[in-house]
C-alpha positions as CSV (number, residue, x, y, z in Angstrom):
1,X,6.7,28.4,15.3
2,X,7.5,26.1,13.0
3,X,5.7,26.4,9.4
4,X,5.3,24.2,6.5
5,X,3.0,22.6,4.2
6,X,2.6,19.0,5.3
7,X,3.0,17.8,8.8
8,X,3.0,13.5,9.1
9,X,2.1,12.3,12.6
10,X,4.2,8.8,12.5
11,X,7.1,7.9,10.9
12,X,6.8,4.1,10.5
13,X,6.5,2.6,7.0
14,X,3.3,4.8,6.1
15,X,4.6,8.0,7.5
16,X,8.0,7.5,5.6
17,X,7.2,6.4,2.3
18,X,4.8,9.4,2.7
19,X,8.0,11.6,3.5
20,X,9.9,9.8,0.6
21,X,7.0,10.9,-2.0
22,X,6.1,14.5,-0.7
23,X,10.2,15.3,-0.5
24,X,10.8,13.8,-4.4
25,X,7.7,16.7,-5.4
26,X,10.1,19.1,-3.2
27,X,7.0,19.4,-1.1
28,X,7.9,21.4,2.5
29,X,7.0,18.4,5.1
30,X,7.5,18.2,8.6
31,X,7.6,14.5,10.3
32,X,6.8,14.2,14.2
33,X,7.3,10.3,16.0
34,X,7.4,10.1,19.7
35,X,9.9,6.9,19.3
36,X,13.8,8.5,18.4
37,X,14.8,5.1,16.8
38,X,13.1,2.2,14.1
39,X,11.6,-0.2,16.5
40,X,13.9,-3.1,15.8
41,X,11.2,-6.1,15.8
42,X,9.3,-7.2,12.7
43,X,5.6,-6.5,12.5
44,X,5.0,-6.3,9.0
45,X,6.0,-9.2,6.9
46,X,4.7,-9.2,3.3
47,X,4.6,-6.6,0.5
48,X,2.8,-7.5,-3.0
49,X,3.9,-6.2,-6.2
50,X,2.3,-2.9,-6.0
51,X,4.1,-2.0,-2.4
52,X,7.7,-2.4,-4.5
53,X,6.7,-0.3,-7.9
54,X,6.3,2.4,-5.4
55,X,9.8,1.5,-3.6
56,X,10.8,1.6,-7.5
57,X,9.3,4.7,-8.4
58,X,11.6,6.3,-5.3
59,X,14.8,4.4,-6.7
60,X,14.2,2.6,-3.2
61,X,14.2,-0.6,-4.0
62,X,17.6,-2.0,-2.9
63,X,17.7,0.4,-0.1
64,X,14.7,-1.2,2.0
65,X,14.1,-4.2,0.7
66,X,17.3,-6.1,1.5
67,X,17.3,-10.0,1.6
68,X,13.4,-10.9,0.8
69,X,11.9,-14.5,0.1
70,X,9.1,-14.5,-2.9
71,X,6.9,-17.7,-2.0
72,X,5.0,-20.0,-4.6
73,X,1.3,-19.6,-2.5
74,X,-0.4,-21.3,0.5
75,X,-0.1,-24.9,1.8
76,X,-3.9,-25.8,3.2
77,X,-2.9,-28.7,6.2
78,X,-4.1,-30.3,8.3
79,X,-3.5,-30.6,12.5
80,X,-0.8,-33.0,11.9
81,X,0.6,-31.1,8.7
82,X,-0.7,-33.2,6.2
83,X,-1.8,-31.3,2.6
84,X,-5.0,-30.8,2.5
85,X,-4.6,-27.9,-0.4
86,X,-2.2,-26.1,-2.1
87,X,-3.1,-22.9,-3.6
88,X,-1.0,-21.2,-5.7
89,X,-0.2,-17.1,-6.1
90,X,-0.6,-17.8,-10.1
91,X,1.0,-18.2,-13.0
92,X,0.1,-14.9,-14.6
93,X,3.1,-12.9,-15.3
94,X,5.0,-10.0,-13.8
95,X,2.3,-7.6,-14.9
96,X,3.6,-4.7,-12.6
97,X,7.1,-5.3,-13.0
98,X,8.0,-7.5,-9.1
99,X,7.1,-10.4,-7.9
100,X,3.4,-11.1,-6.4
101,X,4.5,-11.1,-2.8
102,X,7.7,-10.7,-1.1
103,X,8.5,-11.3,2.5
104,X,10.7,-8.9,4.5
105,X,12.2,-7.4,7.5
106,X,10.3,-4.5,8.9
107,X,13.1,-2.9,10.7
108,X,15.6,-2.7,7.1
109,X,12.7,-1.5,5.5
110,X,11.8,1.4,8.0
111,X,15.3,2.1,8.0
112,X,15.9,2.4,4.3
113,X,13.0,4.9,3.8
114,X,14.4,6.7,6.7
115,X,17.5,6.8,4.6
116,X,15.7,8.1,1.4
117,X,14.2,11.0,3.4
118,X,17.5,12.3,4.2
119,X,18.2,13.0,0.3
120,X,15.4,15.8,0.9
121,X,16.4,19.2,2.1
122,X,12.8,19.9,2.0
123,X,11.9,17.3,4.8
124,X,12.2,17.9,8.1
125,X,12.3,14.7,10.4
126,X,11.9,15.4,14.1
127,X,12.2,12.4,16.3
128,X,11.1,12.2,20.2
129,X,8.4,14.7,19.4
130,X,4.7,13.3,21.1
131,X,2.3,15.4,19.6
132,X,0.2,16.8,22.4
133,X,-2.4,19.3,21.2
134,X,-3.8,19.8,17.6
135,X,-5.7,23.1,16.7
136,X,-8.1,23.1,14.1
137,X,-8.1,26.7,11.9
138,X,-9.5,27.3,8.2
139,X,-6.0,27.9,6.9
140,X,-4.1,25.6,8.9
141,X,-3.7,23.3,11.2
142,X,-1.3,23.8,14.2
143,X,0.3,21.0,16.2
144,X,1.7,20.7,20.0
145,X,4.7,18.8,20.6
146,X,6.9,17.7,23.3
147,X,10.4,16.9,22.8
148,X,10.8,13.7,25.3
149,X,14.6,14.3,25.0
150,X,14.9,18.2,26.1
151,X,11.6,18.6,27.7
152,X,10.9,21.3,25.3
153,X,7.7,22.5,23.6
154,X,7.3,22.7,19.8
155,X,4.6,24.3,18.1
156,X,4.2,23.4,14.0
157,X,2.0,25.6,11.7
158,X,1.0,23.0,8.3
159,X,-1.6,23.3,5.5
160,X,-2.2,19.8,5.9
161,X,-1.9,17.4,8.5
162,X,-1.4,13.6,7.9
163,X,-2.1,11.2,10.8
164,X,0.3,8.0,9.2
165,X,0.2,7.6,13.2
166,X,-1.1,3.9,13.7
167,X,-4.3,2.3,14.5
168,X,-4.3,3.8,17.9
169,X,-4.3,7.2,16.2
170,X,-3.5,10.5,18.4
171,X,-5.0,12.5,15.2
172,X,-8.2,10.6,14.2
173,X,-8.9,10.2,18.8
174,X,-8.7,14.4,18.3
175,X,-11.3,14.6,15.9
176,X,-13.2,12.2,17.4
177,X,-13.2,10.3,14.0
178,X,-16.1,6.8,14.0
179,X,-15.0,3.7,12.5
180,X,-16.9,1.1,11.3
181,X,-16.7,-2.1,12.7
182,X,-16.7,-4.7,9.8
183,X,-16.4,-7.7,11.9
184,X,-14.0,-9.8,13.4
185,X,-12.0,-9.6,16.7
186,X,-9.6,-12.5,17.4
187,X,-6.9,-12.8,19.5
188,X,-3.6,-14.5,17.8
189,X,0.1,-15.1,19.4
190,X,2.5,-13.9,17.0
191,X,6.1,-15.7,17.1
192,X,8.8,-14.6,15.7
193,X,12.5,-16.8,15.8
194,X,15.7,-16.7,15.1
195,X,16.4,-20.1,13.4
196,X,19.9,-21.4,15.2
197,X,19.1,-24.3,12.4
198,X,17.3,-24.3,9.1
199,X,13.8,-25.4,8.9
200,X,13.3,-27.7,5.8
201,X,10.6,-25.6,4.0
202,X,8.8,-26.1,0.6
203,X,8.4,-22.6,-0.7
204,X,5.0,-22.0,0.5
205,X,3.2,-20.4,3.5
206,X,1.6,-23.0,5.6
207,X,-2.2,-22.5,7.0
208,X,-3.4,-25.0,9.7
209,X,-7.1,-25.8,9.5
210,X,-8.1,-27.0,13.0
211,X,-10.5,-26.2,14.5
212,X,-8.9,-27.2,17.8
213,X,-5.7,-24.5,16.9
214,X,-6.0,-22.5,13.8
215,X,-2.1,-21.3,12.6
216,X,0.2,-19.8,10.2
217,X,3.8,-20.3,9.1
218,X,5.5,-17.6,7.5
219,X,8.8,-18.1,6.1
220,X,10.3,-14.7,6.5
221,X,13.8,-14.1,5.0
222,X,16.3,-16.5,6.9
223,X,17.3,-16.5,10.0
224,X,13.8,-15.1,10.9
225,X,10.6,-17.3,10.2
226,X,7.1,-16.6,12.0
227,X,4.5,-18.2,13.3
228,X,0.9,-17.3,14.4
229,X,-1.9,-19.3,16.5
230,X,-5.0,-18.6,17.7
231,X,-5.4,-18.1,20.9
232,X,-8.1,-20.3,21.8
233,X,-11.5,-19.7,24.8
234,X,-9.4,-22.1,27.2
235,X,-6.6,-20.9,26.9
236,X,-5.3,-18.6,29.7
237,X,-3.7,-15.0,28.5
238,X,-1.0,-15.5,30.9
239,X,0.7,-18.2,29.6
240,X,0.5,-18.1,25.8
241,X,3.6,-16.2,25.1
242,X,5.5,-18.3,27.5
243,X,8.3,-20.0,26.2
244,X,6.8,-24.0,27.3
245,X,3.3,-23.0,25.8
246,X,4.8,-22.0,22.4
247,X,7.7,-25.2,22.2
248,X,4.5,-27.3,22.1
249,X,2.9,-25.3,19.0
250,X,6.3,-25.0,17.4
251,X,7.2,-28.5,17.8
252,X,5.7,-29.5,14.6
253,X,8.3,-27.3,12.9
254,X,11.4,-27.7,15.0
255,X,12.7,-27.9,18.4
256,X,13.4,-25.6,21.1
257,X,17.2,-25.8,20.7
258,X,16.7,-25.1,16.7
259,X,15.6,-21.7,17.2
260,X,15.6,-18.6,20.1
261,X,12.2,-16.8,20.4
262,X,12.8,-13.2,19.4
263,X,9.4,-12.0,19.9
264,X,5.9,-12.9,21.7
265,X,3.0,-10.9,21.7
266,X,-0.9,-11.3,21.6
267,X,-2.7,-9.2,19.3
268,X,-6.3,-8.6,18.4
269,X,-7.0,-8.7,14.6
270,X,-9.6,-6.2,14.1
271,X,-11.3,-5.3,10.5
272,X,-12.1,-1.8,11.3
273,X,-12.6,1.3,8.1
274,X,-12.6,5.1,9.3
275,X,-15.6,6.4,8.5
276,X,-13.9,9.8,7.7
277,X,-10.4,9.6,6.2
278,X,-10.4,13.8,5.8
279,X,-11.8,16.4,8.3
280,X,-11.4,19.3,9.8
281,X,-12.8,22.6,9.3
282,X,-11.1,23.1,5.8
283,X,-11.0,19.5,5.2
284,X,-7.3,19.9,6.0
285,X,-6.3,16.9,7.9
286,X,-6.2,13.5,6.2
287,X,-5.9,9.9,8.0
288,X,-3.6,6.9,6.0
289,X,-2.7,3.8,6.8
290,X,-3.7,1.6,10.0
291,X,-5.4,5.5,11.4
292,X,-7.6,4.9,8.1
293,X,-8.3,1.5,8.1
294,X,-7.4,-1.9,10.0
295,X,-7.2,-5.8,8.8
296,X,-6.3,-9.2,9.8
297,X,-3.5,-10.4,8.6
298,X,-4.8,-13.9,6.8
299,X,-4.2,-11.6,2.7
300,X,-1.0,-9.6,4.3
301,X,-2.3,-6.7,2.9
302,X,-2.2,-4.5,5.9
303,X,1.0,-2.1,5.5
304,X,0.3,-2.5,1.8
305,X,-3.0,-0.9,1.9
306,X,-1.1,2.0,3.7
307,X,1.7,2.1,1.0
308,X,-1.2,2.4,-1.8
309,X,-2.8,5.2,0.4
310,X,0.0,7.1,0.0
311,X,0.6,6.8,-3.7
312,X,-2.9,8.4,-4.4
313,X,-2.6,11.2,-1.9
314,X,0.9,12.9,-2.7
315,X,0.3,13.6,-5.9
316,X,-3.0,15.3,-5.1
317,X,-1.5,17.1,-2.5
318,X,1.5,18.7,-4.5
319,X,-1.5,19.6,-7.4
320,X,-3.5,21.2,-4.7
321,X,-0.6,23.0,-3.0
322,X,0.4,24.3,-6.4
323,X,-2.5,25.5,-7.3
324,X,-3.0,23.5,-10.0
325,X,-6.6,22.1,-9.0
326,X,-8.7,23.1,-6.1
327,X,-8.8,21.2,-2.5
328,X,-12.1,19.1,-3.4
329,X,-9.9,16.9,-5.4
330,X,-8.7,15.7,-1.7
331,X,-11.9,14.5,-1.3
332,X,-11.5,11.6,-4.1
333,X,-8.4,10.1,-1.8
334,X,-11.3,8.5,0.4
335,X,-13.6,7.4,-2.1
336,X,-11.0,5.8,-4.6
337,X,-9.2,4.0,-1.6
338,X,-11.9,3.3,0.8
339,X,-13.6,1.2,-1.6
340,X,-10.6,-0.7,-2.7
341,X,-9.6,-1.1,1.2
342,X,-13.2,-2.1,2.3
343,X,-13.2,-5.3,-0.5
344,X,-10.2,-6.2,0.7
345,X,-10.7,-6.3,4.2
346,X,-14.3,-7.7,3.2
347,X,-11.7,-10.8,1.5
348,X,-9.8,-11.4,4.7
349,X,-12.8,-11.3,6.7
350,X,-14.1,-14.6,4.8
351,X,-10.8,-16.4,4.7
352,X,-10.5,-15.5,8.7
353,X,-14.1,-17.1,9.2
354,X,-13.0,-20.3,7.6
355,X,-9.7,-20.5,9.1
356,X,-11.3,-19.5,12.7
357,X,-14.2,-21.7,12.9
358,X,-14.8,-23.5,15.7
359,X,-17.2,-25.7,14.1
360,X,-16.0,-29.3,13.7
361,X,-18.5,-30.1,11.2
362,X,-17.8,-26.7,9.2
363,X,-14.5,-27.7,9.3
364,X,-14.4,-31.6,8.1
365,X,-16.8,-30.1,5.4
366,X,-14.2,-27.7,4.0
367,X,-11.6,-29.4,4.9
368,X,-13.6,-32.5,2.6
369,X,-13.8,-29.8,-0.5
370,X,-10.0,-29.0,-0.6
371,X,-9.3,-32.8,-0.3
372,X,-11.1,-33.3,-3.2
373,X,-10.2,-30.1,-5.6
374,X,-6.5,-31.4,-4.8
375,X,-7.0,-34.5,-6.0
376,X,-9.0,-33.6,-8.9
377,X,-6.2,-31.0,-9.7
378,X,-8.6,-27.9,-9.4
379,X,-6.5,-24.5,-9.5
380,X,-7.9,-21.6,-7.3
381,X,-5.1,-19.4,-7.4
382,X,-4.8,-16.8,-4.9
383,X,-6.8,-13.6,-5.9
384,X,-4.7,-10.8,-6.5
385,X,-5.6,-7.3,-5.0
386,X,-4.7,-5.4,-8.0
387,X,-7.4,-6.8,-9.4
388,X,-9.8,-5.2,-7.6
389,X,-10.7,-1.6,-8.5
390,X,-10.7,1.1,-6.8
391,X,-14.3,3.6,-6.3
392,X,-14.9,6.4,-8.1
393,X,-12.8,9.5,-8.9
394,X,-10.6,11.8,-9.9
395,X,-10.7,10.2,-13.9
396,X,-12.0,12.0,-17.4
397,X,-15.7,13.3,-17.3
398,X,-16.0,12.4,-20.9
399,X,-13.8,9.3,-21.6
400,X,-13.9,7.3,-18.1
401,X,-11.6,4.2,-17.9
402,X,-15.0,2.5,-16.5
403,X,-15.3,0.7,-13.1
404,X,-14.2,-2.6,-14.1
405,X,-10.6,-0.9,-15.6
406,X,-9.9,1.4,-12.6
407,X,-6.8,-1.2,-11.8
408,X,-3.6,0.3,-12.2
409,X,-1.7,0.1,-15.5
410,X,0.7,-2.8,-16.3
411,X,4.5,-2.3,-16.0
412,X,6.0,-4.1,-18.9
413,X,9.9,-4.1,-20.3
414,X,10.5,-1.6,-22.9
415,X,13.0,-0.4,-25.3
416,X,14.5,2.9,-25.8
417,X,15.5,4.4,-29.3
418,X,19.2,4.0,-27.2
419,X,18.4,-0.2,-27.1
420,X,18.3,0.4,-23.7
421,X,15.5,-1.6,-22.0
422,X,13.9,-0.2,-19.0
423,X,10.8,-1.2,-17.0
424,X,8.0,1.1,-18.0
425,X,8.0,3.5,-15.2
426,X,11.0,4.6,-15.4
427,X,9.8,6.1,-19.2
428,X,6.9,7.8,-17.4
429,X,6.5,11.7,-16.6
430,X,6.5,12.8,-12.9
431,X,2.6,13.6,-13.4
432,X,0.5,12.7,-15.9
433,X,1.8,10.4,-19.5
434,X,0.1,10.0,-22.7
435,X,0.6,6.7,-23.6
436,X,-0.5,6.3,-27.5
437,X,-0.5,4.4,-30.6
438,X,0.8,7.5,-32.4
439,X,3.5,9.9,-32.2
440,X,1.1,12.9,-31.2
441,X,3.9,16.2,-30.6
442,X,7.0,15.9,-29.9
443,X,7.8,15.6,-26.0
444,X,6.5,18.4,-23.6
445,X,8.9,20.1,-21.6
446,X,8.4,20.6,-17.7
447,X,8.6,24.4,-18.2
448,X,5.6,24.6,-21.0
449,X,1.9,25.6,-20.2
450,X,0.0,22.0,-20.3
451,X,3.4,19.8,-18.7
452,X,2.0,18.5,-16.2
453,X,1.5,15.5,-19.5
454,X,4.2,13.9,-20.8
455,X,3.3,12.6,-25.0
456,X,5.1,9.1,-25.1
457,X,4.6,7.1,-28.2
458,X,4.7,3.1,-28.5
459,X,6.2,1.1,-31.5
460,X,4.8,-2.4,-31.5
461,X,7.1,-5.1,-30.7
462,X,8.1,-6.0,-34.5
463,X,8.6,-2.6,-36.0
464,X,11.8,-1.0,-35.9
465,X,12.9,2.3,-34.7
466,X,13.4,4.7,-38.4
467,X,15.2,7.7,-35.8
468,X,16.1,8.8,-32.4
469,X,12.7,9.9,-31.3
470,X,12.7,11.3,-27.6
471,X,9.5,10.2,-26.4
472,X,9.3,6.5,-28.4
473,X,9.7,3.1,-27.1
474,X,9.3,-0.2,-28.2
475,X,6.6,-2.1,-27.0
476,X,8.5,-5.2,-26.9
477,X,6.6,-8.0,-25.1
478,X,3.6,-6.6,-26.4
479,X,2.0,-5.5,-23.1
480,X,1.0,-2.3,-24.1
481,X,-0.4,-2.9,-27.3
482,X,-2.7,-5.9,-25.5
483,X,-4.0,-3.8,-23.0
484,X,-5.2,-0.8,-25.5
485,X,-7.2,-3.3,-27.9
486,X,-8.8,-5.3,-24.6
487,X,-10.1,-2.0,-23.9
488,X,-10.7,-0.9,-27.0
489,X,-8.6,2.7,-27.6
490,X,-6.2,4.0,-29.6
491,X,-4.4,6.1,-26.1
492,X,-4.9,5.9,-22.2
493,X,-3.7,9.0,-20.0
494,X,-1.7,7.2,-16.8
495,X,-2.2,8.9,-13.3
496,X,0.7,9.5,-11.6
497,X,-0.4,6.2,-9.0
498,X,0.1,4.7,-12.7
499,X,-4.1,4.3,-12.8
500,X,-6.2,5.2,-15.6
501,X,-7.1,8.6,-16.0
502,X,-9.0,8.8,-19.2
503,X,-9.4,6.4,-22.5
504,X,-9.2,7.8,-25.8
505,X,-10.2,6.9,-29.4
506,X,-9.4,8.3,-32.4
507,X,-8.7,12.3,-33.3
508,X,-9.5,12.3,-29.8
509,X,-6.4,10.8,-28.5
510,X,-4.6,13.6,-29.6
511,X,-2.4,15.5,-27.2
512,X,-3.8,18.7,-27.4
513,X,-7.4,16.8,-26.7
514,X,-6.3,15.0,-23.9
515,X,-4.6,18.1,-22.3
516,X,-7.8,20.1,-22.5
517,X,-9.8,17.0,-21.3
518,X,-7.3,16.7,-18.0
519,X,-7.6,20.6,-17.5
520,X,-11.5,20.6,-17.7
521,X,-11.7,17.8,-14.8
522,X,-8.9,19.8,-12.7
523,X,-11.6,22.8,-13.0
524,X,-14.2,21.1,-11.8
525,X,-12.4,20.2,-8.1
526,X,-12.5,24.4,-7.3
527,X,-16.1,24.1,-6.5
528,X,-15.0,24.8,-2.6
529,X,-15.4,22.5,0.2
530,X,-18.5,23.2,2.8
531,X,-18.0,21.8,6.0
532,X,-18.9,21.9,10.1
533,X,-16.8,21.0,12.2
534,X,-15.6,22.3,15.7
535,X,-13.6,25.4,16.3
536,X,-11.0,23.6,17.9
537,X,-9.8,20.0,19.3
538,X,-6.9,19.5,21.3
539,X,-5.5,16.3,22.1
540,X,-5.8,14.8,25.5
């Protein structure tokens, strides 16, 4: 018997980041995947900005990202490739530190978080392990698994179990989790290519709008580029992924002997939201990812909504295993993500209607409407998800940030006492940070009573620093300051996800006020959890 806090069911990009953020908190974690290796074809393609501060925030960065390609937006076109559109990302700034979207290789990725798991003595990766039972007790939750190498049985004993195990979920099938159909169910042919010569290519993603053969162009880091069609009602399945049935899509682009198919493969895009992302009879088992939630591809926010799962639940975890709030605050994982996931999956539910439609004259009319905010040089930049907020909490009773401000905080540039510049996160405490107009206390060690809050003090981008003050920096694009007065406070206590936890005015913003205030709301998740659920499921 094997026995640890956390168990992960899946060890693709969800799974692993998970492992990465669990093992930095020294967290005990146990990983089981029935596949020994990184499947070595792309699936994933895109990441936003959010997807890399969290690569940041585990020094990750060059280790998984490798060669990417940041693109200026979406080219709207015709059948024949002719503009119809072009819509831009934005010209807002770098408000989080990376570029608005970055396209990648899935396979460096999955191996580079593989690689950052390995600096953790405190995960346990276990390869070749299908998971074939799952028993359901108040304490814990135990888990059956077969070793497909030895033939050997492995039983693992975890406070928590995390299925990170795909949208055909082993964990969420055992407790029989619903989800909720949001609706759309299309069948596309996904082809990716290994370019023998280089495509001429503009900067942008390319969308066809026809109704006669809706289609994407990706351009994925080079060699690799990706295309996607629908697969139409005439069509038949057989002969979609056959090489002489995609040469006459690809044509457009370039011809057979520019490029060698690496991949074919017909998926349905689904828009699908569990409807219970924790369960069990202690509330002890938690679903992320594609087991939590599932989205067509038209925003490429699928693996990112998994990566943003994860930020808000390890840091929950490691309070609840430390005893430092009770297991209720668990239940604020769902409601904080679900609503962000559900509006964005609601978003690429619209712009998969358009681009689907079958309708000729629904078609010539929007087709008619880009035509003419082209010409009349409208802008409609491409909607950022970080601008959406997430649902209600695990923030301040007394000072909430407010619906409209549950966004997560800028990342600007700033200066140490040292003249050192860093990007802001790397100034940030491991849990919670006090980010304030004045010097409150000097900085909190890890080893007092109330550190789980770090004090850091801003200077204002003109003023100059009058000591060595550990704890200070220099507000110098004036980021920070800008935020504060649009939402009118003198302090704002950051999250460890780097989202608002409370706003604070005045005396108020103190430190020793905002400690009490965090302390106070951490009280409040020991009310206990009161649950039915059955004795025990196994996995079939």
């Amino acid at each position: 018997m094997i026995e640890t806090e956390v168990a992960i069911v899946g060890c693709g990009p969800i799974g692993a980041i998970m492992a990465n953020l669990l093992g930095a908190r020294g967290i005990r974690t146990v990983v089981l995947d029935k596949e020994l290796t990184v499947y070595q074809l792309p699936r994933a393609v895109g990441m936003d900005d959010e997807v890399m501060r969290v690569l940041q925030s585990q020094q990750l960065e060059e280790t998984c990202i490798g060669e990417v390609t940041t693109i200026k937006g979406m080219d709207m076109l015709r059948g024949n490739r002719k503009l119809l559109r072009r819509v831009c990302l934005g010209k807002e700034p770098k408000l989080l530190g990376h570029p608005l979207l970055a396209l990648f290789h899935q396979p460096t990725l999955e191996a580079g978080l593989r690689k950052g798991v390995a600096r953790y003595a405190a995960v346990d990766v276990r390869l070749g392990r299908e998971v074939r039972d799952i028993r359901d007790h108040d304490e814990y939750v135990e888990i059956d698994a077969h070793n497909v190498e030895t033939g050997e049985e492995e039983s693992i004993r975890a406070s928590y179990l995390l299925g990170c195990d795909g949208g055909r979920s082993v964990v969420r099938k055992a407790f029989e989790i619903e989800q909720e159909d949001l609706g759309l169910h299309q069948p596309w042919v996904v082809v990716d290519a290994i370019m023998k010569n280089p495509l001429k290519e503009t900067g942008y993603a390319e969308q066809i709008c026809d109704p006669d053969r809706p289609g994407t162009f990706i351009p994925t880091p080079a060699p690799r580029k990706r295309w996607e069609f629908m697969v139409m009602p005439d069509d038949d399945p057989n002969e979609v992924s056959r090489p002489a049935f995609l040469e006459k899509l690809i044509r457009p682009w370039a011809a057979p002997e520019d490029y060698e198919v690496e991949r074919a493969a017909v998926y349905t895009f689904h828009a699908l939201i569990a409807k219970q992302w924790r369960t069990g009879r202690a509330g002890r088992v938690l679903l992320m990812g594609d087991a939590a939630h599932q989205m067509p591809p038209f925003l490429g926010q699928g693996m990112c909504a998994g990566v943003r799962d994860a930020f808000n639940l390890a840091w929950k975890l490691e309070l609840v295993l430390g005893g430092e709030a009770g297991s209720d605050l668990l239940d604020t994982y769902q409601s904080e993500r679900s609503e962000h996931v559900r509006q964005v999956i609601a978003l690429a539910v619209r712009l998969g209607r358009v681009i689907q439609s079958p309708s000729r004259f629904k078609s010539s009319l929007v087709n008619a409407s880009m035509i003419l905010a082209e010409r009349l040089r409208i802008e409609t930049p491409i909607r950022s998800t970080k601008t959406i907020p997430i649902g209600p909490g695990f923030y301040s009773a007394a000072h909430p940030p407010g619906s409209k401000k549950q966004c997560p905080f800028p990342q600007p540039c700033v200066q140490l006492p040292s003249g050192e510049t860093h990007r802001l996160d790397a100034c940030l405490g491991d849990f919670f940070t006090l980010l304030s107009r004045h010097r409150n206390r000097p900085a909190v060690s890890e080893s007092s009573a109330d550190g789980l809050v770090k004090d850091l003090h801003y200077l204002p981008a003109d003023s100059a620093y009058t000591g060595s003050f550990e704890g200070s920096i220099r507000d110098t694009e004036g980021t920070i300051a800008n935020w504060l007065d649009d939402h009118r406070c003198d302090a704002v206590l950051l999250r460890p996800d780097r989202q608002p936890f409370g706003l604070y005015r005045g005396e108020q913003a103190r430190y020793e006020y905002v400690a009490s205030d965090l302390r106070t709301t951490l009280s409040a998740s020991r009310s206990g959890r009161n649950a039915t659920h059955p004795e025990e499921l196994v996995v079939a």
